[in-house]
C-alpha positions as CSV (number, residue, x, y, z in Angstrom):
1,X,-28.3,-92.0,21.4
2,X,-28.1,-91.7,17.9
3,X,-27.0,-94.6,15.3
4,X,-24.3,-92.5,14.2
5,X,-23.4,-91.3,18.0
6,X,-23.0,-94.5,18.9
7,X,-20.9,-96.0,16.0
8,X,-18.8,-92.7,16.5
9,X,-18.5,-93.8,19.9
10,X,-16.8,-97.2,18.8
11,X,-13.9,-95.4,17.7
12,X,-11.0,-94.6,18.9
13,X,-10.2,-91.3,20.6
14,X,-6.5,-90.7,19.6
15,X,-6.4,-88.1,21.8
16,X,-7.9,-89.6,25.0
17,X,-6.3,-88.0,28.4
18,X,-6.9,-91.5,30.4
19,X,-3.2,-92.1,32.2
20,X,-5.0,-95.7,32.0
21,X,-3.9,-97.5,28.6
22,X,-4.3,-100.4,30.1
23,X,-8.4,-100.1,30.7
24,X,-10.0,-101.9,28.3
25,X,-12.5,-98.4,27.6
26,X,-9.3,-96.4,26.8
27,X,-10.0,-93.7,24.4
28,X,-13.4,-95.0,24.0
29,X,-15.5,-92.3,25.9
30,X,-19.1,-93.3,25.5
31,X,-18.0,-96.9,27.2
32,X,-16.3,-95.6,29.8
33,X,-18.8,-92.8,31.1
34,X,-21.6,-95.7,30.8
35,X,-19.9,-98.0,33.0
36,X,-18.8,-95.2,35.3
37,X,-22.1,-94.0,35.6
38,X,-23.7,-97.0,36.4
39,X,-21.1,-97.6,38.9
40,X,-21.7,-93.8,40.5
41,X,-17.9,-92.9,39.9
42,X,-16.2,-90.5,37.8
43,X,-14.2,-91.3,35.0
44,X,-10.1,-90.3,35.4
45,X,-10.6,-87.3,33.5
46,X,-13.5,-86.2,35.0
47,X,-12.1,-86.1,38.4
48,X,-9.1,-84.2,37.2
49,X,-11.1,-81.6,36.4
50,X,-13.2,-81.8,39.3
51,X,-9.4,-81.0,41.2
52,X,-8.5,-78.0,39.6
């Protein structure tokens, strides 16, 4: 990952589709995939897609 990927990935995504305010990796995407991936789940909105 890039410099700039990452500090884009510090802020903020205003638009996050996470039902889960209260995670502390709300609307920060790079977080949560990381520490989903490491734990071998999928993120929220990753397994609403996988649904439809």
């Amino acid at each position: 990952m890039s410099d700039q990927q990452a500090v884009s990935c510090l802020k903020p995504d205003v638009n996050c589709p996470c039902p889960k305010t209260e995670c502390d990796n709300h609307s920060q995407c790079c977080k949560c995939v990381t520490v989903h991936r490491s734990a071998g789940s999928l993120t929220t909105c990753m397994a609403q897609l996988v649904k439809n």
